[in-house]
Each structure stands twice: as C-alpha cells, then as structure tokens.
Backbone as a printed PyTorch tensor [residue, N CA C, xyz], in Angstrom:
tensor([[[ 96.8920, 111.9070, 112.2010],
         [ 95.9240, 111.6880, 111.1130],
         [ 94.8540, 110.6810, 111.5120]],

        [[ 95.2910, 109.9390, 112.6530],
         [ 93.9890, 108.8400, 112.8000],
         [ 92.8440, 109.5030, 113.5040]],

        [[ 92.9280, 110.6440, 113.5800],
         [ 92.0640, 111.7340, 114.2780],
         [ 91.1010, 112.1410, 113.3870]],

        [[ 92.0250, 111.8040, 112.3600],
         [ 90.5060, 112.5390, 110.9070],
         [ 89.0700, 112.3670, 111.2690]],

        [[ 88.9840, 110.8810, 111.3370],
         [ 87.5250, 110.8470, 111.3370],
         [ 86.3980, 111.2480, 112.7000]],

        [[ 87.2680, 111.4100, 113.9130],
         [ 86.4070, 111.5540, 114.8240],
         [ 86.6090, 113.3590, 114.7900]],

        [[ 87.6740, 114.0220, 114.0420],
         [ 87.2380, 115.1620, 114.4900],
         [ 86.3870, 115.9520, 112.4570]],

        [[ 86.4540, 114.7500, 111.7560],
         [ 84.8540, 114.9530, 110.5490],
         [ 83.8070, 115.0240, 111.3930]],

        [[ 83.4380, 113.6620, 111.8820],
         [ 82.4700, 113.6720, 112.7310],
         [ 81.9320, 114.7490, 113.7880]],

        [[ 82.8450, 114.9070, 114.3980],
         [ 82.5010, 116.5180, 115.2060],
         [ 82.3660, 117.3130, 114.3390]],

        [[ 82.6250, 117.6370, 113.1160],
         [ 82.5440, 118.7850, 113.1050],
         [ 80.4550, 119.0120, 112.0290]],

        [[ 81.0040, 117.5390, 111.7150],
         [ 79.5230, 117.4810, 111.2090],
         [ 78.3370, 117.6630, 112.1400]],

        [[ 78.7740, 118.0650, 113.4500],
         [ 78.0260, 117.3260, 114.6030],
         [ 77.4850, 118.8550, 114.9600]],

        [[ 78.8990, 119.2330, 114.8860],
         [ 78.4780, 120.9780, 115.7600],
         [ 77.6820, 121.7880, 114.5290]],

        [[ 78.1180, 121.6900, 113.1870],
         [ 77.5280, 122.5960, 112.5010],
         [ 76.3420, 122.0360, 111.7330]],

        [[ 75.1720, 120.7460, 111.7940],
         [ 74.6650, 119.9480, 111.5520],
         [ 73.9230, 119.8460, 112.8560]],

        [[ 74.4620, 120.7650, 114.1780],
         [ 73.9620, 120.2320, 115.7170],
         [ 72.6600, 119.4710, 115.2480]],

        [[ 73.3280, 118.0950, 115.4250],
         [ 72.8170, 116.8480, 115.8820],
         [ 73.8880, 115.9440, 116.3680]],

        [[ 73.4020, 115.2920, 117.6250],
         [ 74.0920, 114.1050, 118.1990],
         [ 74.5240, 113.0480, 117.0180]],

        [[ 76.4820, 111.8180, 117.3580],
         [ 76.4820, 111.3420, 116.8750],
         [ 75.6360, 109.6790, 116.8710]],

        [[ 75.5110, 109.3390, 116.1740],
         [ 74.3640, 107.5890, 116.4910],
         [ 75.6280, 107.1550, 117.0940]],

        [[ 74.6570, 105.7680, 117.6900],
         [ 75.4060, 104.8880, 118.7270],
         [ 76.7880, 103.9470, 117.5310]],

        [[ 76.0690, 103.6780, 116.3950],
         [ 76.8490, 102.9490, 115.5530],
         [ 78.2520, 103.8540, 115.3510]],

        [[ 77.6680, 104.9910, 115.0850],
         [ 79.2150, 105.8990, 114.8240],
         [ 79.9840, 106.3660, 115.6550]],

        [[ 79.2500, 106.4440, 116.5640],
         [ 80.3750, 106.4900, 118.0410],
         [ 81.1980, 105.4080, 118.3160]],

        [[ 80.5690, 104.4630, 118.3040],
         [ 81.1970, 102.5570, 118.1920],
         [ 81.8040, 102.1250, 117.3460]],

        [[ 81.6720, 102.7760, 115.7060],
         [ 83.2090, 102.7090, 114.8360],
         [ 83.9290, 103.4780, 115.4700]],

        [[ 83.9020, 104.5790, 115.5040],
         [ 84.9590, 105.8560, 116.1820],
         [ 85.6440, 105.0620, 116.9870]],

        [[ 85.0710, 104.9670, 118.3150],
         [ 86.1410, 104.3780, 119.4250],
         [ 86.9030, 102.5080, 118.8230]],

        [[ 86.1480, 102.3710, 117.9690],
         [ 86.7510, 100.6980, 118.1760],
         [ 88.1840, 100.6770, 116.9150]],

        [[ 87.9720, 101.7200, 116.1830],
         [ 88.5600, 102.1090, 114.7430],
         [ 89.7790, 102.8820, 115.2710]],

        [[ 89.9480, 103.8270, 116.3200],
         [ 90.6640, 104.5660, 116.6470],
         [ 91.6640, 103.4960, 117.9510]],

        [[ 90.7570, 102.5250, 118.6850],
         [ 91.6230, 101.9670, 119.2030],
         [ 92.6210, 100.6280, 118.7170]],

        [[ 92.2490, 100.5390, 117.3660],
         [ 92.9410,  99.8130, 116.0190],
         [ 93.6860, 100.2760, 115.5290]],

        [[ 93.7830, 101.5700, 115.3410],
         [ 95.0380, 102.2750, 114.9380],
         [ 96.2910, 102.5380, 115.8300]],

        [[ 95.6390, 102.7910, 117.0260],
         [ 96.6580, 103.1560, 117.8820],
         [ 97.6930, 101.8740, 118.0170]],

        [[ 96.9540, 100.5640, 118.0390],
         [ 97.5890,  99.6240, 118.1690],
         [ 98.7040,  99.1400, 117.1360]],

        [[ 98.2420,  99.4530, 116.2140],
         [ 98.7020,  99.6050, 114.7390],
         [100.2840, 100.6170, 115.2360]],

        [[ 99.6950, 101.5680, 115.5300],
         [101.1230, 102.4420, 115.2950],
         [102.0030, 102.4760, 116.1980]],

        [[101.3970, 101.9370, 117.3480],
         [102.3250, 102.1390, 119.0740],
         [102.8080, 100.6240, 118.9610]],

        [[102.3900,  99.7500, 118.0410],
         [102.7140,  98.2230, 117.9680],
         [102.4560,  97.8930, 119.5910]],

        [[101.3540,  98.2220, 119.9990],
         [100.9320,  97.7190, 121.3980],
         [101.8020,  98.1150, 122.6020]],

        [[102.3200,  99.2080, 122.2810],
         [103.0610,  99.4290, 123.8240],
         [102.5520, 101.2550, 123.8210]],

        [[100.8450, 101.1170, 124.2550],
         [100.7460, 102.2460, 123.9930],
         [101.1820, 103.4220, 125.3300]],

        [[102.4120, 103.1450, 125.8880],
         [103.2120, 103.8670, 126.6250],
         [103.8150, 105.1170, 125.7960]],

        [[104.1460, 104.5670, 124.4590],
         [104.5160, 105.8570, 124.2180],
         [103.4910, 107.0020, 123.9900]],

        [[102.3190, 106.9740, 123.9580],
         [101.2720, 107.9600, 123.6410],
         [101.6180, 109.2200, 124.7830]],

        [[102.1450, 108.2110, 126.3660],
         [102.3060, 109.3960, 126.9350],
         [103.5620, 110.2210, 127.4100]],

        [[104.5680, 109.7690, 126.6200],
         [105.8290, 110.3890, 126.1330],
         [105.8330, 110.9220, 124.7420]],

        [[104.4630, 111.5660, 123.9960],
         [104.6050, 111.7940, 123.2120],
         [104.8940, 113.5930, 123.3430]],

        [[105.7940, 114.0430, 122.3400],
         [106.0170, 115.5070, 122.1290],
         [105.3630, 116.3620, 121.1670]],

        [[104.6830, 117.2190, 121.4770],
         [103.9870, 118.0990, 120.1640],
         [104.8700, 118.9540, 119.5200]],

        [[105.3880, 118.7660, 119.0420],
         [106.5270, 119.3380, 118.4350],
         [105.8040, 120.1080, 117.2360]],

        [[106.7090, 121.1430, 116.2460],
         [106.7090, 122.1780, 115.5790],
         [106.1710, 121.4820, 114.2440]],

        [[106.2560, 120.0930, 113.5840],
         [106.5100, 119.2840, 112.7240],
         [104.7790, 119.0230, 112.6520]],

        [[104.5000, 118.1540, 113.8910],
         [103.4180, 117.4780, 114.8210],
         [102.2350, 118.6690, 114.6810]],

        [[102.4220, 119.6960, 114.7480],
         [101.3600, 121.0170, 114.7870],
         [101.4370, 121.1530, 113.1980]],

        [[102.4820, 121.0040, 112.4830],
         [101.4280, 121.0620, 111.0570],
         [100.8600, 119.8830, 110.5760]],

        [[101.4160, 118.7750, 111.0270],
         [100.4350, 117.5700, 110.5380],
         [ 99.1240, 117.2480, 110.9180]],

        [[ 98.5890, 118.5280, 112.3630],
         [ 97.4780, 118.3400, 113.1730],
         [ 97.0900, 119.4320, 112.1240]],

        [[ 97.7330, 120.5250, 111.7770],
         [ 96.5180, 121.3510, 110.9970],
         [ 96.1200, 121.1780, 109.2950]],

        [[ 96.9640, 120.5190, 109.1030],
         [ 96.5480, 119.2890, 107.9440],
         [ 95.8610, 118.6810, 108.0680]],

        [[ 95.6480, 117.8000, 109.2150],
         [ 94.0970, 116.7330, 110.2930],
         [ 92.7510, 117.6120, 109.7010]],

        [[ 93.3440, 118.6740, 110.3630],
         [ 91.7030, 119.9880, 110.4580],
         [ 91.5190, 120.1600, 109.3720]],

        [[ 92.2600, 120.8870, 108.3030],
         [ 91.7220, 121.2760, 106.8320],
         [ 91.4090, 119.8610, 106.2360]],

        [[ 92.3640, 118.4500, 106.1090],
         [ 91.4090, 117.3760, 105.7660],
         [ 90.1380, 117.5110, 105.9050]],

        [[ 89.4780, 117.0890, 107.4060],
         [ 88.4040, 116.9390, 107.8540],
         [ 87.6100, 117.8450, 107.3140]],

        [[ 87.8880, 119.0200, 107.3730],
         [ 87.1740, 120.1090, 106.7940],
         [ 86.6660, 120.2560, 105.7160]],

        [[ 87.7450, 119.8180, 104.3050],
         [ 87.4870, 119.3590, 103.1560],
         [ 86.3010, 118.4590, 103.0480]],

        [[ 86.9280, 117.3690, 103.6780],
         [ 85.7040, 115.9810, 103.8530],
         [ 84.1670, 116.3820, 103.6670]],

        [[ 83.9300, 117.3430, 104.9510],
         [ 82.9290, 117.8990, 105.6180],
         [ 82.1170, 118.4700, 104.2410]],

        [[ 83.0010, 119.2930, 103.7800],
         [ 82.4610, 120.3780, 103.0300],
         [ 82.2840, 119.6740, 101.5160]],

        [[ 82.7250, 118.8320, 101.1780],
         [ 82.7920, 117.9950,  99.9820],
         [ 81.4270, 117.4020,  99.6650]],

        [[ 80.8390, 117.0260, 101.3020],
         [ 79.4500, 116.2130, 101.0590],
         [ 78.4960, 117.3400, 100.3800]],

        [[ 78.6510, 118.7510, 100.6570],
         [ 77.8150, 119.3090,  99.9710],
         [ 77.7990, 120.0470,  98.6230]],

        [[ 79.5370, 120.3360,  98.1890],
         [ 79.7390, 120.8000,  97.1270],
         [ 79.2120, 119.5450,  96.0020]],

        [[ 79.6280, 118.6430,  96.3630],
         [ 79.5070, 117.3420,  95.3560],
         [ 78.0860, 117.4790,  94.8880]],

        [[ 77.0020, 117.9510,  95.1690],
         [ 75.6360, 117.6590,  95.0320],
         [ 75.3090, 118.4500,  94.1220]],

        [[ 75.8400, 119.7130,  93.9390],
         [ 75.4990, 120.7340,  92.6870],
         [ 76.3640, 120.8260,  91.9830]],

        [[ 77.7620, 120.3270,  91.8720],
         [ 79.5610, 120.1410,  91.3810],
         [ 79.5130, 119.1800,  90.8830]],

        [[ 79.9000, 119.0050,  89.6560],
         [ 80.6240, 117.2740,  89.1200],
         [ 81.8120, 117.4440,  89.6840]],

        [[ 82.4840, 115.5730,  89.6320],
         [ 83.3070, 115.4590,  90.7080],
         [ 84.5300, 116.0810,  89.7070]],

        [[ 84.8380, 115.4780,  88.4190],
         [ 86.0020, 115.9750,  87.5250],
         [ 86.3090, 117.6540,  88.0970]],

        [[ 85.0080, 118.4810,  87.4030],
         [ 85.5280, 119.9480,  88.2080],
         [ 85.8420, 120.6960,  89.0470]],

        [[ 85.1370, 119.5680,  90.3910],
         [ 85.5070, 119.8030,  91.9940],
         [ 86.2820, 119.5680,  92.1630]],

        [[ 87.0400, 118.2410,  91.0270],
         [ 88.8230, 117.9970,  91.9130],
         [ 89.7370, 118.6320,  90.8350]],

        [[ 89.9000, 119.1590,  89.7180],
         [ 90.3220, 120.1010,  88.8490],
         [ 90.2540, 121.6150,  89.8950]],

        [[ 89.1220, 122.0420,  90.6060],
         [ 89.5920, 123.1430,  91.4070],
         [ 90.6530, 123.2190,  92.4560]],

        [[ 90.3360, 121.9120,  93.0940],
         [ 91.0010, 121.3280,  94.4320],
         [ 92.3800, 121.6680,  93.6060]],

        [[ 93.0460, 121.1740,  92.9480],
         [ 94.3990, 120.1470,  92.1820],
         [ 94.8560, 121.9460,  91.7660]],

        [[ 93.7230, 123.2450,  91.1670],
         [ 94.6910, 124.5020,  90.9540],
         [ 94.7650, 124.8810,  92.0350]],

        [[ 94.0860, 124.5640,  93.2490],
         [ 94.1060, 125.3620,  94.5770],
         [ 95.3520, 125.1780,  95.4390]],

        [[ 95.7730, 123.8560,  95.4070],
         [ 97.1700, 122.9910,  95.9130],
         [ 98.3190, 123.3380,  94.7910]],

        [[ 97.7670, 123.7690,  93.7320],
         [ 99.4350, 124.6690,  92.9540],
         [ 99.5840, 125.3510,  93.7970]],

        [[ 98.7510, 126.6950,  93.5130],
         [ 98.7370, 127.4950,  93.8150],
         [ 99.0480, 127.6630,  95.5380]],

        [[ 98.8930, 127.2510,  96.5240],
         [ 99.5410, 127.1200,  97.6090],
         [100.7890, 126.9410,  97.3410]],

        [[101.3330, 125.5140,  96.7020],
         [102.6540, 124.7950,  96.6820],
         [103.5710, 126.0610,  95.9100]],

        [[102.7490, 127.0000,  94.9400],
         [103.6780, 128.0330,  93.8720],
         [103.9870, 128.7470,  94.7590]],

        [[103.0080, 129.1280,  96.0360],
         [103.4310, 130.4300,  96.7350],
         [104.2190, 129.8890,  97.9760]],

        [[104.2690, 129.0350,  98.1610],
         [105.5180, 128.5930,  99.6200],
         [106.5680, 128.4120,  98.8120]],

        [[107.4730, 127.8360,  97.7690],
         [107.9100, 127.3900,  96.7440],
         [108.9320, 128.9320,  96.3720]],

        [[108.0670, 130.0630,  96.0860],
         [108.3110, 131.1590,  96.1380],
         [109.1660, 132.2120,  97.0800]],

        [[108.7070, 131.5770,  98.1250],
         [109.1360, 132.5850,  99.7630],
         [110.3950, 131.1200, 100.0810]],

        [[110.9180, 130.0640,  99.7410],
         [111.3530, 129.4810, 100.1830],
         [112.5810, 129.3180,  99.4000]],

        [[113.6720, 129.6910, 100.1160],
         [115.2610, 129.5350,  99.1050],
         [115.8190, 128.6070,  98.7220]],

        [[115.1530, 127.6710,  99.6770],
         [115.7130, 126.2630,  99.3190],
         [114.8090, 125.2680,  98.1120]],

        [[113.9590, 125.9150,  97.9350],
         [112.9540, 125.4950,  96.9590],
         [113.5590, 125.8550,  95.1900]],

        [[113.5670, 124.7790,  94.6930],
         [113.8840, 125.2300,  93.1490],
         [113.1200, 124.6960,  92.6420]],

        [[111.4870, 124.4700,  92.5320],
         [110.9740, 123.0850,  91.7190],
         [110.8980, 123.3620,  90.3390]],

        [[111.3650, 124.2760,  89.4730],
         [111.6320, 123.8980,  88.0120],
         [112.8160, 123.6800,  87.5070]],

        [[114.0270, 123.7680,  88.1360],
         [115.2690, 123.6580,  88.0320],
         [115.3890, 122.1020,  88.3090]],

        [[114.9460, 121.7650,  89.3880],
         [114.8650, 120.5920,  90.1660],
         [113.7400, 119.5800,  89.1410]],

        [[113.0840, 120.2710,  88.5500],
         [112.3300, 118.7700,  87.8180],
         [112.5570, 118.9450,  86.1580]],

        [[113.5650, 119.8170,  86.3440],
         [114.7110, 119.2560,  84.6350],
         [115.2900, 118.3950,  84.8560]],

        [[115.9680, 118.6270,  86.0710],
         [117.2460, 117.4230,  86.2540],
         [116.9550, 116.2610,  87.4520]],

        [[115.8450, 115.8400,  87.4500],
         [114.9660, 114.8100,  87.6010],
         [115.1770, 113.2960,  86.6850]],

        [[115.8760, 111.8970,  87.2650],
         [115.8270, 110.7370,  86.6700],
         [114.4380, 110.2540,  85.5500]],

        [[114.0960, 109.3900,  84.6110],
         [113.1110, 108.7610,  83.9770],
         [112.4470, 108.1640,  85.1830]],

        [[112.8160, 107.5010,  85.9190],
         [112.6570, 106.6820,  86.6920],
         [111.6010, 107.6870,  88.4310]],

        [[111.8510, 108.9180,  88.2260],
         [111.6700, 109.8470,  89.4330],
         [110.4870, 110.1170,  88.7030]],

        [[110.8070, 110.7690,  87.7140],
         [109.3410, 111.3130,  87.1400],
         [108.2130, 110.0640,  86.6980]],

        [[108.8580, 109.0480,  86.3890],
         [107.4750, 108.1090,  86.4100],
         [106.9480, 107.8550,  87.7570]],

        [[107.5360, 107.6570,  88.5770],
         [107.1490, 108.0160,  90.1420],
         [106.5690, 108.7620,  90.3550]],

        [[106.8500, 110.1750,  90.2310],
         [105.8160, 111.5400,  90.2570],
         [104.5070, 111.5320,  89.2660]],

        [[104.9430, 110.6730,  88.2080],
         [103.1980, 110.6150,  87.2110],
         [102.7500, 109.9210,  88.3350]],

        [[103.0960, 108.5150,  88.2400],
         [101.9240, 107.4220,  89.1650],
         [101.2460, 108.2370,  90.4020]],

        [[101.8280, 109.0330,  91.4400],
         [101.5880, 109.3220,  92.5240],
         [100.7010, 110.5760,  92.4020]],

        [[101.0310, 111.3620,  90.7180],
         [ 99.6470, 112.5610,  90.6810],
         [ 98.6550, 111.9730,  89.3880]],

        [[ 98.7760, 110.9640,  89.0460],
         [ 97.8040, 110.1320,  88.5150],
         [ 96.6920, 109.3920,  89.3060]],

        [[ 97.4830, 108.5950,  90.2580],
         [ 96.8610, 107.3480,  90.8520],
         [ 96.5070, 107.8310,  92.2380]],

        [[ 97.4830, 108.1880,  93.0730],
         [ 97.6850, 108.5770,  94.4160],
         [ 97.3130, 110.3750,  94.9190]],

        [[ 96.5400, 111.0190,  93.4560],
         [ 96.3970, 112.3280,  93.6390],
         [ 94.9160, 112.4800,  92.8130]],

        [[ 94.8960, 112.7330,  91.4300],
         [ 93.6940, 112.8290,  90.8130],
         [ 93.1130, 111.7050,  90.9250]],

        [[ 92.8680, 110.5630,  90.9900],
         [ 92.0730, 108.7950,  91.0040],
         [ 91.7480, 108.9410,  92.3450]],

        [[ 92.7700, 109.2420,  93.4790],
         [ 92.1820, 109.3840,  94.7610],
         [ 91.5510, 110.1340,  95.4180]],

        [[ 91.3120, 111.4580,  94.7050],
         [ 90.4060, 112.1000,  94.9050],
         [ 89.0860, 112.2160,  94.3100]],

        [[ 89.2280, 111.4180,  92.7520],
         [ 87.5790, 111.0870,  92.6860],
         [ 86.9870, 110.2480,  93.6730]],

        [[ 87.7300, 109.0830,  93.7070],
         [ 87.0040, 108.3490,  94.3520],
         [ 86.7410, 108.3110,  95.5430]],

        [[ 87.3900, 109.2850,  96.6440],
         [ 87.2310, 109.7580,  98.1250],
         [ 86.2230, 110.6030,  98.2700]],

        [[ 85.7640, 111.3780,  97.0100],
         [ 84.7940, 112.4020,  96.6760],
         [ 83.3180, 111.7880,  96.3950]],

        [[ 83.7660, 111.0790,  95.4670],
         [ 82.4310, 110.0900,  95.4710],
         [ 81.8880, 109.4450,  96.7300]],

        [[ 82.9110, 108.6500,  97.4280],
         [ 82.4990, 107.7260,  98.7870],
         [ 82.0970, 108.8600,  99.2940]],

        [[ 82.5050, 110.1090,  99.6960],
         [ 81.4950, 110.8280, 100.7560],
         [ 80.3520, 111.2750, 100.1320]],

        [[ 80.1140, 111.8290,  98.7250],
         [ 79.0380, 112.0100,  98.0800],
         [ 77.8210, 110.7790,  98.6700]],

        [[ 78.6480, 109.7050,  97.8320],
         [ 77.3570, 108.2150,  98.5540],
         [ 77.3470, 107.8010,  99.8710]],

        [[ 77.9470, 108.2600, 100.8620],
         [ 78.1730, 107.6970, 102.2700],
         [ 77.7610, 108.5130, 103.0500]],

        [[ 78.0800, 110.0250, 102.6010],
         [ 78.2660, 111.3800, 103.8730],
         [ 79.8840, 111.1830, 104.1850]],

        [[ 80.4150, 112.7520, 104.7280],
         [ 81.6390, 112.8730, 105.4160],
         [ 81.8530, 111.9180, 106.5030]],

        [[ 80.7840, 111.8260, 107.6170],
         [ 81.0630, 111.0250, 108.6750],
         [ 81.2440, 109.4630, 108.2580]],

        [[ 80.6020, 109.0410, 107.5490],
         [ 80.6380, 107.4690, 107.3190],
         [ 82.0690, 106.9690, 106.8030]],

        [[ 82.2450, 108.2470, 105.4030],
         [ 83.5750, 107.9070, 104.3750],
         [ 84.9100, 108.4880, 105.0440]],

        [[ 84.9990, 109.0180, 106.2030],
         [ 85.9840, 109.2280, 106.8510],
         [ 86.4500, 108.4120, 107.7550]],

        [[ 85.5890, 107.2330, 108.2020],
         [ 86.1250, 106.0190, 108.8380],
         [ 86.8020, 105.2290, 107.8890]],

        [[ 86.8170, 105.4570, 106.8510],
         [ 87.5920, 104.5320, 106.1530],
         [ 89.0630, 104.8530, 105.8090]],

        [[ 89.1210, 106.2270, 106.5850],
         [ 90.2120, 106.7520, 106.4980],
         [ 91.5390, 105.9430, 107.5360]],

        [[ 90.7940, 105.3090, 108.2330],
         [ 91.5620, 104.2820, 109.1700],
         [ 92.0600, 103.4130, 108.6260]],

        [[ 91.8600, 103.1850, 107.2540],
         [ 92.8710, 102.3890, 106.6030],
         [ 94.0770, 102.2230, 106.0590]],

        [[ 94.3390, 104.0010, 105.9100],
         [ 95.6660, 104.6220, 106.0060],
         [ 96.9460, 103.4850, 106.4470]],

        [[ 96.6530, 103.0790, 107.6620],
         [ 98.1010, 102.8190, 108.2420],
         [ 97.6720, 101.3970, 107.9870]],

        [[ 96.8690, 100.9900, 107.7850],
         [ 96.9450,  98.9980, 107.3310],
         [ 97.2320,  98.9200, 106.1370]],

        [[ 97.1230, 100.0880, 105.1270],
         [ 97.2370,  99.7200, 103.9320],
         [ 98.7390, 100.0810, 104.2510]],

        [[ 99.0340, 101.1460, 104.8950],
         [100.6250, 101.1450, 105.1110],
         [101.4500,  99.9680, 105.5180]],

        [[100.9930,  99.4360, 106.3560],
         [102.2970,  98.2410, 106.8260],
         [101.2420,  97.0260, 105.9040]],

        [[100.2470,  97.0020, 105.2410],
         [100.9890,  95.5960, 104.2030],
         [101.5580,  96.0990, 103.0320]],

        [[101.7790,  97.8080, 102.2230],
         [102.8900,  97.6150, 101.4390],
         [104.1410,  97.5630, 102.1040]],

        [[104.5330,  97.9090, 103.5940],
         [105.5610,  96.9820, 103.9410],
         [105.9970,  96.0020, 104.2800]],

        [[104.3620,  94.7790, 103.8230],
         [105.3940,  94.0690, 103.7620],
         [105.5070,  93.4720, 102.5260]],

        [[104.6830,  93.9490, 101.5260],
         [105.5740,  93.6710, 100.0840],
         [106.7910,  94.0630,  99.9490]],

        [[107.3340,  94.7990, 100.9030],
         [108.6400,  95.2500, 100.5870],
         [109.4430,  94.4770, 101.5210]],

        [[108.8220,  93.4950, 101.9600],
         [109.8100,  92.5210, 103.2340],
         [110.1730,  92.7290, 104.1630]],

        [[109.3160,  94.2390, 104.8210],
         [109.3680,  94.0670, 106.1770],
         [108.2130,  93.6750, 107.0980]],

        [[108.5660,  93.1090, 108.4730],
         [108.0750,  92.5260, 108.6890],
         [106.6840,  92.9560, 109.5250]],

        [[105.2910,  92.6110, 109.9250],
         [104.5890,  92.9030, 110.6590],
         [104.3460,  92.2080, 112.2340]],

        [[103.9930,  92.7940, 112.8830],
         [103.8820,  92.6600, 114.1250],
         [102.7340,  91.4080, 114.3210]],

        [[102.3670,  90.7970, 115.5910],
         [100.9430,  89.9130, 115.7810],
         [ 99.8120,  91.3760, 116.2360]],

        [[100.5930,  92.2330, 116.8870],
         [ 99.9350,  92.9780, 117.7290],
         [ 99.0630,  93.7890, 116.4170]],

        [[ 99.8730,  94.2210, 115.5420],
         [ 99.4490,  95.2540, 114.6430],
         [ 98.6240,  94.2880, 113.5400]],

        [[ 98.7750,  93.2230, 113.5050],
         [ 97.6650,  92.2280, 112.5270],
         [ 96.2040,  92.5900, 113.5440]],

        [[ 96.5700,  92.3580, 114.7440],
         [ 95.3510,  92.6470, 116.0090],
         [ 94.5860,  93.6600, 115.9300]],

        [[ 95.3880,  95.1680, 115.4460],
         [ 94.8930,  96.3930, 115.3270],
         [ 94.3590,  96.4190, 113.9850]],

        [[ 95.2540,  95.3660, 113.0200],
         [ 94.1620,  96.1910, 111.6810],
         [ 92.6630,  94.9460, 111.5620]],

        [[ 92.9760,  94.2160, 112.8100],
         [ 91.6090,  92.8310, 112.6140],
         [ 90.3820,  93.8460, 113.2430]],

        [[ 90.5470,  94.9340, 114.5000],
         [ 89.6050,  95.6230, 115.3000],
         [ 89.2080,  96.8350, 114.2220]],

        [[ 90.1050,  97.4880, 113.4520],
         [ 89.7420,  98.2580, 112.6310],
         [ 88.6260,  97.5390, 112.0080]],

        [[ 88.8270,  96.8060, 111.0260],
         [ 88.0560,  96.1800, 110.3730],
         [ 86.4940,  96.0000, 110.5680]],

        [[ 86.6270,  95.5550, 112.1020],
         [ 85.4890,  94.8270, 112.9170],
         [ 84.7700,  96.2440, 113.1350]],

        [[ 85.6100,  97.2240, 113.9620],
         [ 84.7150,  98.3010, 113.7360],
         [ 84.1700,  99.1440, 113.3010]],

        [[ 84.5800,  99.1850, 111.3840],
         [ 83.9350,  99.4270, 110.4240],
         [ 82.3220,  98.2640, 109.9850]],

        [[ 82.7390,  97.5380, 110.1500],
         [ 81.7980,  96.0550, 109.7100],
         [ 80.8150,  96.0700, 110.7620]],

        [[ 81.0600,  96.0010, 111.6590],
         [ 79.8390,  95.3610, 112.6610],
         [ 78.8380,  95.6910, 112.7960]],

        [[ 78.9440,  97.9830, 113.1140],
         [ 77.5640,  98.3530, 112.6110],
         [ 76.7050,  98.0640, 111.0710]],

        [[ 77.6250,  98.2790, 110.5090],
         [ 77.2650,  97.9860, 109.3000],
         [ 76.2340,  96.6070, 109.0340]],

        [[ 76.9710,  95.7270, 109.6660],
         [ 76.4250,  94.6040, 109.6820],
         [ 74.9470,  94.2600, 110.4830]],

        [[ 74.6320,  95.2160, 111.1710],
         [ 73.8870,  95.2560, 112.3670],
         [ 72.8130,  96.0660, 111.6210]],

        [[ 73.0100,  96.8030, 110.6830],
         [ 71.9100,  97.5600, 110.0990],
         [ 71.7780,  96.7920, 109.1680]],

        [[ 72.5160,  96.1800, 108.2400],
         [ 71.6950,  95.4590, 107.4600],
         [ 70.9560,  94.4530, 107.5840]],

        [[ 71.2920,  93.6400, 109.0620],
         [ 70.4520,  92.4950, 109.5800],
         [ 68.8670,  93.0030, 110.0930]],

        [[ 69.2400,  94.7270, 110.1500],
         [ 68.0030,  95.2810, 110.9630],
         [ 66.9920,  95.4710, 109.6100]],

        [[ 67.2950,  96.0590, 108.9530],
         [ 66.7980,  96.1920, 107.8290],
         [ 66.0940,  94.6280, 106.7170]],

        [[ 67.2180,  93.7810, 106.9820],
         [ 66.2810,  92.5930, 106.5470],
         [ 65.0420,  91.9690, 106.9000]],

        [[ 65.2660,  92.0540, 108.4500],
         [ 64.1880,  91.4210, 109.4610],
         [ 62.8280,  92.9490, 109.0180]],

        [[ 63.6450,  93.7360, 108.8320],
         [ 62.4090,  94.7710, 108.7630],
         [ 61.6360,  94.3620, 107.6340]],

        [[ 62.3760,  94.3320, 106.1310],
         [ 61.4300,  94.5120, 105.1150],
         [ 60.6870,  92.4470, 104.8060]],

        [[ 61.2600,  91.3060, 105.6760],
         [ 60.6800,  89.9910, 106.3920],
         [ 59.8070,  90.4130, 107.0780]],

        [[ 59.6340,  91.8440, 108.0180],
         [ 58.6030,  91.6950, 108.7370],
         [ 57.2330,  92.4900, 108.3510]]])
C-alpha cells in the first residue's frame, strides 16, 4: 500500500502525459523511503527476502483499484457532490461484498450479524461511520482541493498513524520508525514549504 501514491502519480502521468515536477518526485522518493523505514523498522534486508505470495497479489490489486479510484475521483468530484459520489461508491462495495459473500460457503453475513455482541456492532457502526463514510468524504474532498497526485501522498500516513495507535495501546515504538515517520513528514512539508516561500518573495516582489 505505500505504493499508492507513486503508482496515482503514474498513472496521472501516463493518461494526463505530462512529466512529474521536481517537488513531487522529491515527496515520492523521500515519503516512500519513510515508510519503508517505518515498516522494515530499519533492517531493510527484509525487502529482499520478501515473497509475493497469493495474499500479497490481492493487496497489490487493491494498491491499483485504490490509485485508480483516487485518479478518477479528481474528476468525478467536479460535476458530482461528494454525499452522492460516496453513496455510489458505499452501493458499489455491497454489492461486490453481496456477490463474493454469495459464492463463498464459509460466508454467513446475516446469520453472523444476528448473533453479533453490543459491543461488536458498536465497533462495526464506528468503523462504517467514521473509518468508512467520514473517510471518504473527506479523502474525496482533499483530492477534489489538492488533485489525486498531491492527496495521495498523504496516504503515507497510513502506517504512522498506525504505530501511534499502537502505542496508545502500549506497544512500543522503535527510534528507527520515529526516524521514518520524522522523513515522511519532511517530505510532505518541504516542497510545500518551498512553494510557499516562492510565492511570497513573488507577490514581495
């Protein structure tokens, strides 16, 4: 998944053919080498003992339809309000989930969410409240106001926001991986920072 944004970016690139700017090439690489650090906790040896396994190939083609979404979002959003764009999205993901759900024996999800705890199903509200419809306005919006390429670097926040809710939960973090989410950071910020200094001196000059 930390692939999202450099392969948004491509794809905005090939079907948009235009080159990416120097700034977005320079989040890309500095953002992507923040994550890695993040997830390999600095021993990025395992990258090359890694296995593509059967699991690994659907989480890469999940990567692609993300990105794809992303991509395609910057332009639906412009003639679409966001409520009805993510009301389509939200029957489109039933409707997938009804038809695998269907072909799958081990699948019972209405049997299975009778006899569901108070405690499970308030879990399941928060996560298609907060973590499903809320997060998709507002991911919809950021690329609306940003573009796909810009609001998909922020997708690198994924795994920092991941290990500090672990460590509200008391486990512990690494120095290395504080390191990776300090370069993330930096390489979201810096261009950023670099255009707005350009832009000041411009409208000073």
């Amino acid at each position: 998944m930390a692939l999202s944004p450099l392969t948004t970016s491509l794809i905005g690139s090939l079907l948009q053919r235009k080159l990416l700017t120097r700034g977005a090439v320079f989040s890309l690489v500095v953002c992507l080498s923040g994550v890695l650090l993040v997830l390999t906790n600095g021993e990025l040896k395992r990258l090359l003992s890694f296995e593509f396994n059967h699991g690994d190939q659907i989480i890469f083609l999940g990567m692609l339809c993300w990105s794809l979404y992303t991509y395609l979002t910057q332009g639906i959003s412009r003639w679409m309000p966001m409520i009805p764009y993510t009301f389509i999205g939200m029957l489109a993901g039933l409707g997938v989930i009804s038809v695998v759900a269907a072909f799958s024996a081990e699948a019972h999800p209405v049997q299975e969410s009778l006899a569901i705890s108070q405690i499970v199903l308030a879990d399941l509200l928060f996560i298609g409240v907060f973590g499903t419809v809320g997060g998709y306005l507002l991911w919809i919006s950021g690329v609306k106001q940003l573009g796909a390429a810009n609001a998909s670097l922020f997708f690198n926040f994924v795994p920092i926001f991941a290990a500090l809710t672990a460590v509200t939960f008391g486990q512990n973090v690494a120095s290395l991986q504080l390191l990776g989410m300090a370069i993330v950071i930096s390489g979201l910020l810096l261009p950023r920072i670099t255009h707005w200094r350009q832009q000041r001196f411009a409208r000073m000059g």
